[in-house]
Predicted model as a PDB file, atoms N, CA, C, CB and O in Angstrom, pLDDT in the B-factor column:
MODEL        1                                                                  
ATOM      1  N   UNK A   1       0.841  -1.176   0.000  1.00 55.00           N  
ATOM      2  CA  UNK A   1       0.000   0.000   0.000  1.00 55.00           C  
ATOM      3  C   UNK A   1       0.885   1.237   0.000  1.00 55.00           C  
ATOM      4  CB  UNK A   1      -0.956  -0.001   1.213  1.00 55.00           C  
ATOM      5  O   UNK A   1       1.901   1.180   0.693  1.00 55.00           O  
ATOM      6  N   UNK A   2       0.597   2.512  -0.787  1.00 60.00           N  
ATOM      7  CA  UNK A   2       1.224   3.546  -1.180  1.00 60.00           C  
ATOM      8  C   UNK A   2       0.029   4.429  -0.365  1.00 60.00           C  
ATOM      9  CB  UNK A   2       1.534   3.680  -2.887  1.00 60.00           C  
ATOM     10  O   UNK A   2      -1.194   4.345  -0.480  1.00 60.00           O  
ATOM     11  N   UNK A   3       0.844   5.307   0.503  1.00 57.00           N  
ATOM     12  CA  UNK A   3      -0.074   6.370   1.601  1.00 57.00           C  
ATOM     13  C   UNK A   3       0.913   7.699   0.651  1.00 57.00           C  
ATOM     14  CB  UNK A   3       0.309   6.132   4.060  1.00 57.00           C  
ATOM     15  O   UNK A   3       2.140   7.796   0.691  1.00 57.00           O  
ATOM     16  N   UNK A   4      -0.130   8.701  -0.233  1.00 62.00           N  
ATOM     17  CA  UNK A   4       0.221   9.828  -0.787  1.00 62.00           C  
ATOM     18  C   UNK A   4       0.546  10.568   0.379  1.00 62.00           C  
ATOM     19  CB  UNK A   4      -0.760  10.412  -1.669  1.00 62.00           C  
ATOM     20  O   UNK A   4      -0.331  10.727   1.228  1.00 62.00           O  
ATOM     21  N   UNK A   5       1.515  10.974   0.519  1.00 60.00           N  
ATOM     22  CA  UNK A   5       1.569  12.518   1.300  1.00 60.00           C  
ATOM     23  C   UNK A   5       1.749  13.798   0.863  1.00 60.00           C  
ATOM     24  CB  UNK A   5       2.478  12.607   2.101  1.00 60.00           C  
ATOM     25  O   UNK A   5       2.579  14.119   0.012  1.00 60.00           O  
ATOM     26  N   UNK A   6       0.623  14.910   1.694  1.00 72.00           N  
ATOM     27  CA  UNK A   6       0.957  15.695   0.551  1.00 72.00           C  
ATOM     28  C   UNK A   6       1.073  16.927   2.242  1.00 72.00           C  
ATOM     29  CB  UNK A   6      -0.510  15.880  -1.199  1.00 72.00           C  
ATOM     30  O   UNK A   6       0.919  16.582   3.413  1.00 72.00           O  
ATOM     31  N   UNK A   7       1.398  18.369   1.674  1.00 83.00           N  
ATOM     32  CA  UNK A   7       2.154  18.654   2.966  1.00 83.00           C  
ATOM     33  C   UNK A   7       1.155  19.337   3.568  1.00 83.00           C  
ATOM     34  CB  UNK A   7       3.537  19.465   2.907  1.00 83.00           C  
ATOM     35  O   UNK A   7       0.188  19.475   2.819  1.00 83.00           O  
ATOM     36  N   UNK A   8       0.990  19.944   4.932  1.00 83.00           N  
ATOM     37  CA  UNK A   8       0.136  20.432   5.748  1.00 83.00           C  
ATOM     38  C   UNK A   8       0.209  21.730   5.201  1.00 83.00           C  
ATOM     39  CB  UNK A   8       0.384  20.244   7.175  1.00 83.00           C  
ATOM     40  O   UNK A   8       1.177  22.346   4.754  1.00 83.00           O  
ATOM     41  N   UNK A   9      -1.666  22.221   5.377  1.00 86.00           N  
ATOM     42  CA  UNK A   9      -1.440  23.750   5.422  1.00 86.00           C  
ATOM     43  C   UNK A   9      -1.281  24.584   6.457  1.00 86.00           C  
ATOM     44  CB  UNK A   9      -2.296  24.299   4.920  1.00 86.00           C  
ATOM     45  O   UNK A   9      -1.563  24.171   7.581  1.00 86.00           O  
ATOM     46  N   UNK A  10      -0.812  25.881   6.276  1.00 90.00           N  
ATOM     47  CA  UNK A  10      -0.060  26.721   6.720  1.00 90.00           C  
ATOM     48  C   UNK A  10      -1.479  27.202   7.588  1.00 90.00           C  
ATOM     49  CB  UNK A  10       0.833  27.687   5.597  1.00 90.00           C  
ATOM     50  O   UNK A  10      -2.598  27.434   7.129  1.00 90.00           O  
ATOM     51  N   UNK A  11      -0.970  27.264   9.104  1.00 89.00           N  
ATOM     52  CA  UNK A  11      -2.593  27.195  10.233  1.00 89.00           C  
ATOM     53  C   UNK A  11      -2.638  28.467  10.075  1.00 89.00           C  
ATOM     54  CB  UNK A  11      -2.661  26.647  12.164  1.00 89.00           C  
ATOM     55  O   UNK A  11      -3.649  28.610  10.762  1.00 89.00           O  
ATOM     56  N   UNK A  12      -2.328  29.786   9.662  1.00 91.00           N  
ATOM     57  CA  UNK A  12      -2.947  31.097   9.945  1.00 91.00           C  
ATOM     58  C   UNK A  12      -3.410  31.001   8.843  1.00 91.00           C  
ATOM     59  CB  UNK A  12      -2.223  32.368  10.314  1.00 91.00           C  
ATOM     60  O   UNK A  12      -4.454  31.647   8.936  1.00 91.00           O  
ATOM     61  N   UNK A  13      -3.305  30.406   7.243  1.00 93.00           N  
ATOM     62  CA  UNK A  13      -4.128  30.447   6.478  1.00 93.00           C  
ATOM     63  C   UNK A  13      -5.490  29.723   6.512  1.00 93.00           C  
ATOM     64  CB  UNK A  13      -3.536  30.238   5.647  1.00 93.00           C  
ATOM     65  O   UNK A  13      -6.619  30.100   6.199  1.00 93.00           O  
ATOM     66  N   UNK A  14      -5.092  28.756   6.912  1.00 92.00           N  
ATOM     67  CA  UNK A  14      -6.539  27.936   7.299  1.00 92.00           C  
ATOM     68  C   UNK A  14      -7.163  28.611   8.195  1.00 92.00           C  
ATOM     69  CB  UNK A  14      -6.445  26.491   7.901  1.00 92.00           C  
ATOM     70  O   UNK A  14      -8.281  29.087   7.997  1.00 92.00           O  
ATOM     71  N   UNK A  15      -6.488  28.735   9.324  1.00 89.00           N  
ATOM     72  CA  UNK A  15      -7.838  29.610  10.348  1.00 89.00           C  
ATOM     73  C   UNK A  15      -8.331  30.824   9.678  1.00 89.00           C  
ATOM     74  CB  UNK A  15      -7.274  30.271  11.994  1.00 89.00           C  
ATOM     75  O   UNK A  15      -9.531  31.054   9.828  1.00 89.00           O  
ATOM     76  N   UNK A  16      -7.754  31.509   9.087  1.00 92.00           N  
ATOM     77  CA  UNK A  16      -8.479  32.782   7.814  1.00 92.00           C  
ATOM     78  C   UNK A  16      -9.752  32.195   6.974  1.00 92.00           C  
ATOM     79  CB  UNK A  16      -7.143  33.233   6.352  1.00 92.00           C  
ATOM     80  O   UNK A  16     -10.813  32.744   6.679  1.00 92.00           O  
ATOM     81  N   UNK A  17      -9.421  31.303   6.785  1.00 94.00           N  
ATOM     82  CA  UNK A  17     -10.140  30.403   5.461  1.00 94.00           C  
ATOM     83  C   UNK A  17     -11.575  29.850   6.045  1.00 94.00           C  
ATOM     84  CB  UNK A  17      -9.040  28.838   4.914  1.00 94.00           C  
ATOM     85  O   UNK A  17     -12.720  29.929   5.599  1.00 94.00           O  
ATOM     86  N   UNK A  18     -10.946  29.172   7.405  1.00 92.00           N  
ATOM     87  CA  UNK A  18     -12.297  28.475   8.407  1.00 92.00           C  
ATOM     88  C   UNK A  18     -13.042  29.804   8.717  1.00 92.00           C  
ATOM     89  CB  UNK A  18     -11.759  27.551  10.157  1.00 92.00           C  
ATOM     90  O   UNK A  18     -14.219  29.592   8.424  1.00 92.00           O  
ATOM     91  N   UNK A  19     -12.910  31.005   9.148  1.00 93.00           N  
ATOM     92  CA  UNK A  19     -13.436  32.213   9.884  1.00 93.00           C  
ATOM     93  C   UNK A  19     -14.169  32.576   8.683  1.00 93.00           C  
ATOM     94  CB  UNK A  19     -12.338  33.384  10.547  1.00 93.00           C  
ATOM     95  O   UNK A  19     -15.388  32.697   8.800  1.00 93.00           O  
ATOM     96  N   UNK A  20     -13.355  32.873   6.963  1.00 95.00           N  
ATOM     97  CA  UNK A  20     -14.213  33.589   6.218  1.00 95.00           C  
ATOM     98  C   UNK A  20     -15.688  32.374   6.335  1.00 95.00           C  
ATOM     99  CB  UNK A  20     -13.424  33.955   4.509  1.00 95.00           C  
ATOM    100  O   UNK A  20     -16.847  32.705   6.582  1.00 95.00           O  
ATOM    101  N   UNK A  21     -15.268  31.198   6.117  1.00 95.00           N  
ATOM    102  CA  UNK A  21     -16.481  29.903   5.335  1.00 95.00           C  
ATOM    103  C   UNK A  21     -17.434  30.306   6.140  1.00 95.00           C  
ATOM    104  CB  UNK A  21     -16.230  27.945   5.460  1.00 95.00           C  
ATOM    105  O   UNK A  21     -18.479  30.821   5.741  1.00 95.00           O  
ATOM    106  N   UNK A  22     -16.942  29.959   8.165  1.00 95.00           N  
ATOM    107  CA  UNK A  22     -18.252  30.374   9.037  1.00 95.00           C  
ATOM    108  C   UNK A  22     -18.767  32.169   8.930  1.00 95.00           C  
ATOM    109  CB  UNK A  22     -17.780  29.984  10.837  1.00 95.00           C  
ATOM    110  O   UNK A  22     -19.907  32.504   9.252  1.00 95.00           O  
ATOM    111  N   UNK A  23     -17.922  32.986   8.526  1.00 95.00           N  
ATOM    112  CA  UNK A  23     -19.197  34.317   8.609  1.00 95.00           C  
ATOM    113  C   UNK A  23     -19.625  34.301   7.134  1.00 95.00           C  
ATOM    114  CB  UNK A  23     -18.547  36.199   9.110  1.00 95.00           C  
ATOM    115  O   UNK A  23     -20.821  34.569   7.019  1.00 95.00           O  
ATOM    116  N   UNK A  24     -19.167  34.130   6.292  1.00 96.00           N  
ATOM    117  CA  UNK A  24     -19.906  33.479   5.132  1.00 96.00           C  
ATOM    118  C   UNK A  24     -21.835  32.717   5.009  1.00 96.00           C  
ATOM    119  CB  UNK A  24     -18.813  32.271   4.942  1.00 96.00           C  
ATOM    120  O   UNK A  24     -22.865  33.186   4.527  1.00 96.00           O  
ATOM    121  N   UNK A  25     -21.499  31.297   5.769  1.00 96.00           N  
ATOM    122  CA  UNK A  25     -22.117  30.925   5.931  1.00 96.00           C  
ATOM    123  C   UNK A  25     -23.686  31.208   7.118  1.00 96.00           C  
ATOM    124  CB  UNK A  25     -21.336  30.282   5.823  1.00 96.00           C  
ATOM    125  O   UNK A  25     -24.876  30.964   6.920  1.00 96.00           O  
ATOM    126  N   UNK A  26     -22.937  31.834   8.373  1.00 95.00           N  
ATOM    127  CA  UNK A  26     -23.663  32.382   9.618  1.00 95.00           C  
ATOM    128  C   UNK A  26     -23.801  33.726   9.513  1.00 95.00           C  
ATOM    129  CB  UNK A  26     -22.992  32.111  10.907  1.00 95.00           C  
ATOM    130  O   UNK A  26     -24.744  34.257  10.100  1.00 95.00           O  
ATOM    131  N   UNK A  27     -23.041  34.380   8.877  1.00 95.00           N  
ATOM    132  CA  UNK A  27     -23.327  35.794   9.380  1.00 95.00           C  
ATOM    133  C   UNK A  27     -22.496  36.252  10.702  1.00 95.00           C  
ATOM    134  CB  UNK A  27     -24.894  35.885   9.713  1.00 95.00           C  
ATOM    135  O   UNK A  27     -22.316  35.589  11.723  1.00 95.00           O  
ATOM    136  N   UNK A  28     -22.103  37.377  10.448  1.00 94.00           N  
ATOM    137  CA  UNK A  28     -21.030  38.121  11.553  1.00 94.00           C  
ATOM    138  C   UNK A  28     -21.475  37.817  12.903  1.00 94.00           C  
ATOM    139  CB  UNK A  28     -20.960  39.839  11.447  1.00 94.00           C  
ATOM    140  O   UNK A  28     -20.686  37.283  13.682  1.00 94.00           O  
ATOM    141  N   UNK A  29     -22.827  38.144  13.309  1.00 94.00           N  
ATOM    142  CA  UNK A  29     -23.306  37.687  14.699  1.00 94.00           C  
ATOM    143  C   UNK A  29     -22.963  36.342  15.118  1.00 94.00           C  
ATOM    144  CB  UNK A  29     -24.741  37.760  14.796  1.00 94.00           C  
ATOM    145  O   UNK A  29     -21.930  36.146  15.759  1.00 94.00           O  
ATOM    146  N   UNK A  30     -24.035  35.061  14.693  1.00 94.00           N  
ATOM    147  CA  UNK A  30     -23.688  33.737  15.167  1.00 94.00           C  
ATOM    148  C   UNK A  30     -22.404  33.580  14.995  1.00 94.00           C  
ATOM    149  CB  UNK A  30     -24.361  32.681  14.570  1.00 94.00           C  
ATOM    150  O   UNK A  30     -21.822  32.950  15.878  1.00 94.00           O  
ATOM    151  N   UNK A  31     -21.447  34.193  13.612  1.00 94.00           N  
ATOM    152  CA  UNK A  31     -19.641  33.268  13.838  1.00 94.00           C  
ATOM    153  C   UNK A  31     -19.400  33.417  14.879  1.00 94.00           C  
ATOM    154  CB  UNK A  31     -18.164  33.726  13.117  1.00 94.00           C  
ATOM    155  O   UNK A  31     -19.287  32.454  15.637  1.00 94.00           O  
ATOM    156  N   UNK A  32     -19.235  34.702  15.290  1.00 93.00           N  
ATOM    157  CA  UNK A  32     -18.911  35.210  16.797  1.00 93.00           C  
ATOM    158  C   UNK A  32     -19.483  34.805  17.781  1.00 93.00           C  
ATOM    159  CB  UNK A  32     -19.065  36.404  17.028  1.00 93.00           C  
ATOM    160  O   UNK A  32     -19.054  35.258  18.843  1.00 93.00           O  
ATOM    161  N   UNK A  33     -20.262  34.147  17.830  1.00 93.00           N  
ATOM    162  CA  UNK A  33     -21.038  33.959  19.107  1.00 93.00           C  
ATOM    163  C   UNK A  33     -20.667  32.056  18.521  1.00 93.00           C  
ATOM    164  CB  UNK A  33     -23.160  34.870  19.249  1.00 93.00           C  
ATOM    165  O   UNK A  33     -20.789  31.347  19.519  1.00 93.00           O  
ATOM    166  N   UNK A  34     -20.419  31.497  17.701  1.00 90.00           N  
ATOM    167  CA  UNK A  34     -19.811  29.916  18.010  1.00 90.00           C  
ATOM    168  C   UNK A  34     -18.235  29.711  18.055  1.00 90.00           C  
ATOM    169  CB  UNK A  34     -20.312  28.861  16.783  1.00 90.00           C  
ATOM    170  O   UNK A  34     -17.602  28.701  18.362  1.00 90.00           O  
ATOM    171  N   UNK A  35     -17.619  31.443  17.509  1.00 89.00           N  
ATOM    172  CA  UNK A  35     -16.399  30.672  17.404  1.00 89.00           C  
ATOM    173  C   UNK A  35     -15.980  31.557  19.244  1.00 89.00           C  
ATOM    174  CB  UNK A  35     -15.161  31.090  15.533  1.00 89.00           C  
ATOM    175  O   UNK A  35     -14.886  31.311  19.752  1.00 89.00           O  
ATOM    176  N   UNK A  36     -16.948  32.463  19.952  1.00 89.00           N  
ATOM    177  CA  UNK A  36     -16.285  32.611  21.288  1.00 89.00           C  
ATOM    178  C   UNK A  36     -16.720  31.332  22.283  1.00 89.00           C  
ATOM    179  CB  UNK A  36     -16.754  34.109  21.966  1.00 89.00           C  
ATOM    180  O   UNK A  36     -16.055  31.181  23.308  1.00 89.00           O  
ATOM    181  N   UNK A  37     -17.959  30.297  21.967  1.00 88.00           N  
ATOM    182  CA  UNK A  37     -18.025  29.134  22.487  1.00 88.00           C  
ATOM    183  C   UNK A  37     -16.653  28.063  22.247  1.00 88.00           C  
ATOM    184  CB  UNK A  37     -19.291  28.646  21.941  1.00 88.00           C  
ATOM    185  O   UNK A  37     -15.853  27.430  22.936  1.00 88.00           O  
ATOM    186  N   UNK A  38     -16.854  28.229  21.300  1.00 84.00           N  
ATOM    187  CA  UNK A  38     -15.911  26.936  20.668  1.00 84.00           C  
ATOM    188  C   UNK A  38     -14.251  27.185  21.503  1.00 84.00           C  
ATOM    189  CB  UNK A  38     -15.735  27.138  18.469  1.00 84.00           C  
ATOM    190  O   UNK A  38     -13.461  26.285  21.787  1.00 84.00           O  
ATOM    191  N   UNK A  39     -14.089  28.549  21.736  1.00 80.00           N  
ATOM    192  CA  UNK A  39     -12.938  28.932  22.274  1.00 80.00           C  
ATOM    193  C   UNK A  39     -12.625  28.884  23.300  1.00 80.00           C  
ATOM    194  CB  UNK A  39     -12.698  29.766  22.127  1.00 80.00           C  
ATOM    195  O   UNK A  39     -11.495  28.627  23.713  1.00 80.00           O  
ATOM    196  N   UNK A  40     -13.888  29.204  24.106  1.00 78.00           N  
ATOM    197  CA  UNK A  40     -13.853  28.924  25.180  1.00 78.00           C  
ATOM    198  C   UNK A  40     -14.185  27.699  26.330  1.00 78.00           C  
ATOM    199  CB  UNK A  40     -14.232  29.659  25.249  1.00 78.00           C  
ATOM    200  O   UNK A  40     -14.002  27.766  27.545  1.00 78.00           O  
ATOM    201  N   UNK A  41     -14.684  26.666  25.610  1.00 78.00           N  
ATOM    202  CA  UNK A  41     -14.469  24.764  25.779  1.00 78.00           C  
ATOM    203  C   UNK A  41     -13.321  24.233  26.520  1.00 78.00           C  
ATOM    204  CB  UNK A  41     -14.197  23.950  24.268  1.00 78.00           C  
ATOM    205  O   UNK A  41     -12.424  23.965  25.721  1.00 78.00           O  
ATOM    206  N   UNK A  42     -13.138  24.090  27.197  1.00 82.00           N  
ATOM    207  CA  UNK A  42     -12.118  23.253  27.392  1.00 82.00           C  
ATOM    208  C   UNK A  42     -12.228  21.694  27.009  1.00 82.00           C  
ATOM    209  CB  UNK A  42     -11.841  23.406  28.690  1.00 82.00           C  
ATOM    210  O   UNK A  42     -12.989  20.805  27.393  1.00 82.00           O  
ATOM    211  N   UNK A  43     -10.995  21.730  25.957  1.00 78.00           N  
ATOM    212  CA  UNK A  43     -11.538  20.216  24.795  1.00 78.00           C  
ATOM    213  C   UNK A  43     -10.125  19.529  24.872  1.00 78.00           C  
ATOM    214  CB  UNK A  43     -12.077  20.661  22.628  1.00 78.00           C  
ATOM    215  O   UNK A  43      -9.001  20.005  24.714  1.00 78.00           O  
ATOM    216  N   UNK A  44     -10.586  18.134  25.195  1.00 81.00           N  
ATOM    217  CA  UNK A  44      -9.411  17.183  25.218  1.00 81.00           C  
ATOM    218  C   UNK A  44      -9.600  16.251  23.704  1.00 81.00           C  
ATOM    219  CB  UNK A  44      -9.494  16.113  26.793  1.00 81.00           C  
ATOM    220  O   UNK A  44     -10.322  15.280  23.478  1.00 81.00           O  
ATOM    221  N   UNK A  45      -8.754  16.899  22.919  1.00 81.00           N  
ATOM    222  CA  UNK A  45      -8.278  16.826  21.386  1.00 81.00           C  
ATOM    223  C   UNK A  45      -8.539  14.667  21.650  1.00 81.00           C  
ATOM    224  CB  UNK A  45      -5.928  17.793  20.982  1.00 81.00           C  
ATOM    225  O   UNK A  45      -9.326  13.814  21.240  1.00 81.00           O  
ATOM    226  N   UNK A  46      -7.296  14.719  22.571  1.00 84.00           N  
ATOM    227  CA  UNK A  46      -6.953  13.038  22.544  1.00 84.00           C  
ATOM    228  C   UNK A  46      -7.897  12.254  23.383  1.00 84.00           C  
ATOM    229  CB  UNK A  46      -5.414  12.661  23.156  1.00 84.00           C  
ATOM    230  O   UNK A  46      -7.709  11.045  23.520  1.00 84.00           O  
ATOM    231  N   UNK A  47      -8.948  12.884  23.982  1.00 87.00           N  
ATOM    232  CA  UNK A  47      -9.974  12.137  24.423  1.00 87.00           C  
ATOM    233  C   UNK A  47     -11.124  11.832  23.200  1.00 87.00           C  
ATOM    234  CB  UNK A  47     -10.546  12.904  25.653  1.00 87.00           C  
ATOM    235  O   UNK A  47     -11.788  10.796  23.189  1.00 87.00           O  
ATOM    236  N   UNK A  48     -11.242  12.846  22.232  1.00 87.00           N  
ATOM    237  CA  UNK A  48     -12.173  12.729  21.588  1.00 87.00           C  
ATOM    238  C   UNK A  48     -11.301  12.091  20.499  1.00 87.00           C  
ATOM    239  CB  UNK A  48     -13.009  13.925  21.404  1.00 87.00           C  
ATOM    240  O   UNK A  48     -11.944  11.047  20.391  1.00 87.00           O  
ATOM    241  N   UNK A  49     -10.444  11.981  19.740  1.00 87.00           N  
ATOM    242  CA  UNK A  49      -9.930  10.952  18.977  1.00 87.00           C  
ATOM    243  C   UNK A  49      -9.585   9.800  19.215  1.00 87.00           C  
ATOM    244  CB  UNK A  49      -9.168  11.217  18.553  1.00 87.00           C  
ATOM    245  O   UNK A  49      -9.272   8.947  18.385  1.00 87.00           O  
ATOM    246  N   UNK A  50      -9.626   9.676  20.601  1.00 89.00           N  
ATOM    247  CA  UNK A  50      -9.535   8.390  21.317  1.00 89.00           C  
ATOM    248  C   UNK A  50     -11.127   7.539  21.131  1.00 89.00           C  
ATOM    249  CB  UNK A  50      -9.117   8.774  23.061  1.00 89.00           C  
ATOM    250  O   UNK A  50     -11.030   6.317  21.012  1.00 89.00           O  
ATOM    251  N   UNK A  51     -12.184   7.982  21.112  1.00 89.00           N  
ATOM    252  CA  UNK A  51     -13.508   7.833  20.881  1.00 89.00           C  
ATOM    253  C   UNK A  51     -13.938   7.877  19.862  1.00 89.00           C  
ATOM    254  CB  UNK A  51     -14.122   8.453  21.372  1.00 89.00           C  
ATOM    255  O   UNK A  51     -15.031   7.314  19.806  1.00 89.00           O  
ATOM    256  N   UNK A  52     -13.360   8.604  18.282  1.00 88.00           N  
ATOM    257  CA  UNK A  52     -13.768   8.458  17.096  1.00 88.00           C  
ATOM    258  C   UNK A  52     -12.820   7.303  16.489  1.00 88.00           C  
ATOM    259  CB  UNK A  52     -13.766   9.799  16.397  1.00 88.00           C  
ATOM    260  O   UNK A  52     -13.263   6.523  15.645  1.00 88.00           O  
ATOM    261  N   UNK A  53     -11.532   7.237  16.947  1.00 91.00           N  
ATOM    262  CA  UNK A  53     -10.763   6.562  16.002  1.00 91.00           C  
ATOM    263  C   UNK A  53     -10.105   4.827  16.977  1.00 91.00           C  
ATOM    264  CB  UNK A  53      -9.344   7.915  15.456  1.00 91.00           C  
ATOM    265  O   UNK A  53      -9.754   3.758  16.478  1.00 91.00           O  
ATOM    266  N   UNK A  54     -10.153   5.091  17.892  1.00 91.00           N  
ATOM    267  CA  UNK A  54      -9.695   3.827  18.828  1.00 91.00           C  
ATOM    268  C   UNK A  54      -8.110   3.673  18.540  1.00 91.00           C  
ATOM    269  CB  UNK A  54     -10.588   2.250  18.387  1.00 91.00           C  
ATOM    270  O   UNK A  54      -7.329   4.614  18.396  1.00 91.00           O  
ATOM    271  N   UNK A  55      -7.849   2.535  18.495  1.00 89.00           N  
ATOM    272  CA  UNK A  55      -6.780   2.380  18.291  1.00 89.00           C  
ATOM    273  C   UNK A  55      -6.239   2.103  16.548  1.00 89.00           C  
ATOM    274  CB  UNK A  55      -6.589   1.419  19.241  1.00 89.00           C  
ATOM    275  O   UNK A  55      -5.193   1.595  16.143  1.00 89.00           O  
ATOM    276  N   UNK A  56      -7.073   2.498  16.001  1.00 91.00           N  
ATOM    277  CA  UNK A  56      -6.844   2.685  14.110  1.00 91.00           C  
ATOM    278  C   UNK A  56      -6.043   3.591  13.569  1.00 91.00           C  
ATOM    279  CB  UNK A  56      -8.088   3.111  13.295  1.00 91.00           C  
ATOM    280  O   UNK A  56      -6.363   4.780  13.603  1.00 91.00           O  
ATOM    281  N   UNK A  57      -4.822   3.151  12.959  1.00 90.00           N  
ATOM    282  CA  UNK A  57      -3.577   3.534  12.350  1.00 90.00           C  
ATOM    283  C   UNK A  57      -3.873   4.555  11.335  1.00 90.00           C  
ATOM    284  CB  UNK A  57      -2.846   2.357  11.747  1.00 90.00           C  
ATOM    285  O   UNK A  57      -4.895   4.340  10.683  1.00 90.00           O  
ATOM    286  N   UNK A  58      -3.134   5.734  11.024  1.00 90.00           N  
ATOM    287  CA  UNK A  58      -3.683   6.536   9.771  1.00 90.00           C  
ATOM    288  C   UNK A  58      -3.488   6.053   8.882  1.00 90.00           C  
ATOM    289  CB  UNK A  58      -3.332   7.680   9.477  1.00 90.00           C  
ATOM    290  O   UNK A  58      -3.697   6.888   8.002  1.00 90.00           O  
ATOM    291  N   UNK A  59      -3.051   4.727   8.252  1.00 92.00           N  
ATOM    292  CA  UNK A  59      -2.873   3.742   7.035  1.00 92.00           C  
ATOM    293  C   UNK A  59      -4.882   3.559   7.200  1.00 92.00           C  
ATOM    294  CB  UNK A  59      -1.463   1.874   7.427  1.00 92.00           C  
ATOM    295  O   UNK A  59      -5.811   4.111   6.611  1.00 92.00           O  
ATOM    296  N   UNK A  60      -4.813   2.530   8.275  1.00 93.00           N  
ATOM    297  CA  UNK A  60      -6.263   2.354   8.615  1.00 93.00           C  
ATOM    298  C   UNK A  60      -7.161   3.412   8.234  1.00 93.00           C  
ATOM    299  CB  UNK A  60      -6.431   2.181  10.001  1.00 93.00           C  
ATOM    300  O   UNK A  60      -7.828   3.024   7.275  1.00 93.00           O  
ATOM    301  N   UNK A  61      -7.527   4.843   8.653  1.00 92.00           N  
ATOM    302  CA  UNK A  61      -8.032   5.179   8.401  1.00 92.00           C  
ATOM    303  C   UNK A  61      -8.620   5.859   6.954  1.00 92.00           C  
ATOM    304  CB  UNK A  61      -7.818   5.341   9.126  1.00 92.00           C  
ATOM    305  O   UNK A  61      -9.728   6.244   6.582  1.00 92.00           O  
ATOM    306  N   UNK A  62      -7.186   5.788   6.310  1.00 92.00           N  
ATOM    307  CA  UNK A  62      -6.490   6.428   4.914  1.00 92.00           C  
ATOM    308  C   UNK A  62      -7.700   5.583   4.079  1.00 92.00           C  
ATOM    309  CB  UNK A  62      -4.441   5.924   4.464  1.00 92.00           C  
ATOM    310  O   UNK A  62      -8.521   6.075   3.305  1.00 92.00           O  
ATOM    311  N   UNK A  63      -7.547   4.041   4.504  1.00 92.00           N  
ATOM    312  CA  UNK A  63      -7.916   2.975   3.506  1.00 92.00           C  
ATOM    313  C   UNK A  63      -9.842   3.081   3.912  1.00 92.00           C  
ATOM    314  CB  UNK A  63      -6.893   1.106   3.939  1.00 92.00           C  
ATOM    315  O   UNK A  63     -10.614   2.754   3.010  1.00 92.00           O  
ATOM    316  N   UNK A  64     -10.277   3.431   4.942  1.00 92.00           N  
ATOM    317  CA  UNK A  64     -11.515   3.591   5.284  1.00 92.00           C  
ATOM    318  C   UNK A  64     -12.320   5.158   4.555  1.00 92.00           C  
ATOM    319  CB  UNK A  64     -11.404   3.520   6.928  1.00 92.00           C  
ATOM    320  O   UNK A  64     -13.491   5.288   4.200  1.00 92.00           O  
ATOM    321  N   UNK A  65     -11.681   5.741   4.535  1.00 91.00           N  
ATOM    322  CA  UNK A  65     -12.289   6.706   3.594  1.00 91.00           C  
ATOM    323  C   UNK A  65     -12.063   6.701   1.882  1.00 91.00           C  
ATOM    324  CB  UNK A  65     -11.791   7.988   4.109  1.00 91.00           C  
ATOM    325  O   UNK A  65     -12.875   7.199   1.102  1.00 91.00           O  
ATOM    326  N   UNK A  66     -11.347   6.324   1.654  1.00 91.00           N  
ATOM    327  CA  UNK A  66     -10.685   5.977   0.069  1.00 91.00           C  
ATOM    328  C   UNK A  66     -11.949   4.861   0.060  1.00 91.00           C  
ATOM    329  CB  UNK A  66      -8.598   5.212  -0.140  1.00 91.00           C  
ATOM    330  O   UNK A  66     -12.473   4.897  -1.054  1.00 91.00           O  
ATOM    331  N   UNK A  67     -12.620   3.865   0.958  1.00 91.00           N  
ATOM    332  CA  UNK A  67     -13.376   2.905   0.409  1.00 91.00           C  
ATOM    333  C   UNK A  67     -15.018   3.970   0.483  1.00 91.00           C  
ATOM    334  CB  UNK A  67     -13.217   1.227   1.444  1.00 91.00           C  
ATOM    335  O   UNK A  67     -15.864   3.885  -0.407  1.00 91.00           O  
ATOM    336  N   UNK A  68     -15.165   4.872   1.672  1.00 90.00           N  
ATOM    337  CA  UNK A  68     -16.238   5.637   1.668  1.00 90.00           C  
ATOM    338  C   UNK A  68     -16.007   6.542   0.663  1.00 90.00           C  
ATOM    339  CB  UNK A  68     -16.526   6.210   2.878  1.00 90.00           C  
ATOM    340  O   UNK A  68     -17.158   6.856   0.359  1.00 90.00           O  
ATOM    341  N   UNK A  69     -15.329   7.121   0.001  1.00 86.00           N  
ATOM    342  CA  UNK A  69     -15.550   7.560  -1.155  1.00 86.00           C  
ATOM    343  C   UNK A  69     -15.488   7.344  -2.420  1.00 86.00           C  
ATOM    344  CB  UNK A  69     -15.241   8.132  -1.140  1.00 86.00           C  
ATOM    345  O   UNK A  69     -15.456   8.141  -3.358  1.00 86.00           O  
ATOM    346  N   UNK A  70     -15.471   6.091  -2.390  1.00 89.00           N  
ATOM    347  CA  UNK A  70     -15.926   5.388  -3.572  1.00 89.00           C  
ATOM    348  C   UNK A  70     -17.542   4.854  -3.474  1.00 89.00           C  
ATOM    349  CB  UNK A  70     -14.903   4.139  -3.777  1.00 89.00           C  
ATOM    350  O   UNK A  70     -18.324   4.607  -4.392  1.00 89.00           O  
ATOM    351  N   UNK A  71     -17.680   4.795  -2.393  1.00 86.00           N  
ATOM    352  CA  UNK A  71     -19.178   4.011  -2.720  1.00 86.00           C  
ATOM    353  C   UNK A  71     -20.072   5.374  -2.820  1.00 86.00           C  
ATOM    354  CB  UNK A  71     -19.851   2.745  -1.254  1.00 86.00           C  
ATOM    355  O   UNK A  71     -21.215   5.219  -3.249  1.00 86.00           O  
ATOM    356  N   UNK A  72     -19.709   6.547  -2.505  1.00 76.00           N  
ATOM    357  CA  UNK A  72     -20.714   7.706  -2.711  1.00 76.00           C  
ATOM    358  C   UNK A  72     -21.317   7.460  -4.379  1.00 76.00           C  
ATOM    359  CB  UNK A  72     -19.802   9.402  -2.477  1.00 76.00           C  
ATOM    360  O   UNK A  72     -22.148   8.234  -4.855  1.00 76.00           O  
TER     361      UNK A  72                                                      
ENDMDL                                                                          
END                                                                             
């Protein structure tokens, strides 16, 4: 099995990118009012990937979406 890698994007562009999509999508009021929730969460990243993904390898997961997007 061949895992493409391709390189990470650059996080102040993405967080630009995520902020325009949500006031885009919500409007200046609600962004602001989910992205000062969302900020203010205290969120355990590795508890909740611990619960979506278990103990499944990113090969594993690589090969689980490559099969879900084929059957779309």
């Amino acid at each position: 099995m061949t895992v493409k890698s391709e390189s990470l994007p650059d996080i102040k562009i993405l967080k630009s990118e995520a902020i325009d999509a949500i006031v885009k999508n919500l409007g200046i009021t609600k962004a602001a009012f989910f992205i000062r929730e969302t900020i203010s969460q205290k969120t355990d990243y590795l508890e909740i990937k611990e619960k979506l993904f278990g103990k499944k390898t990113a090969a594993e997961l690589y090969n689980e979406i490559l099969e879900w997007k084929t059957k779309r």
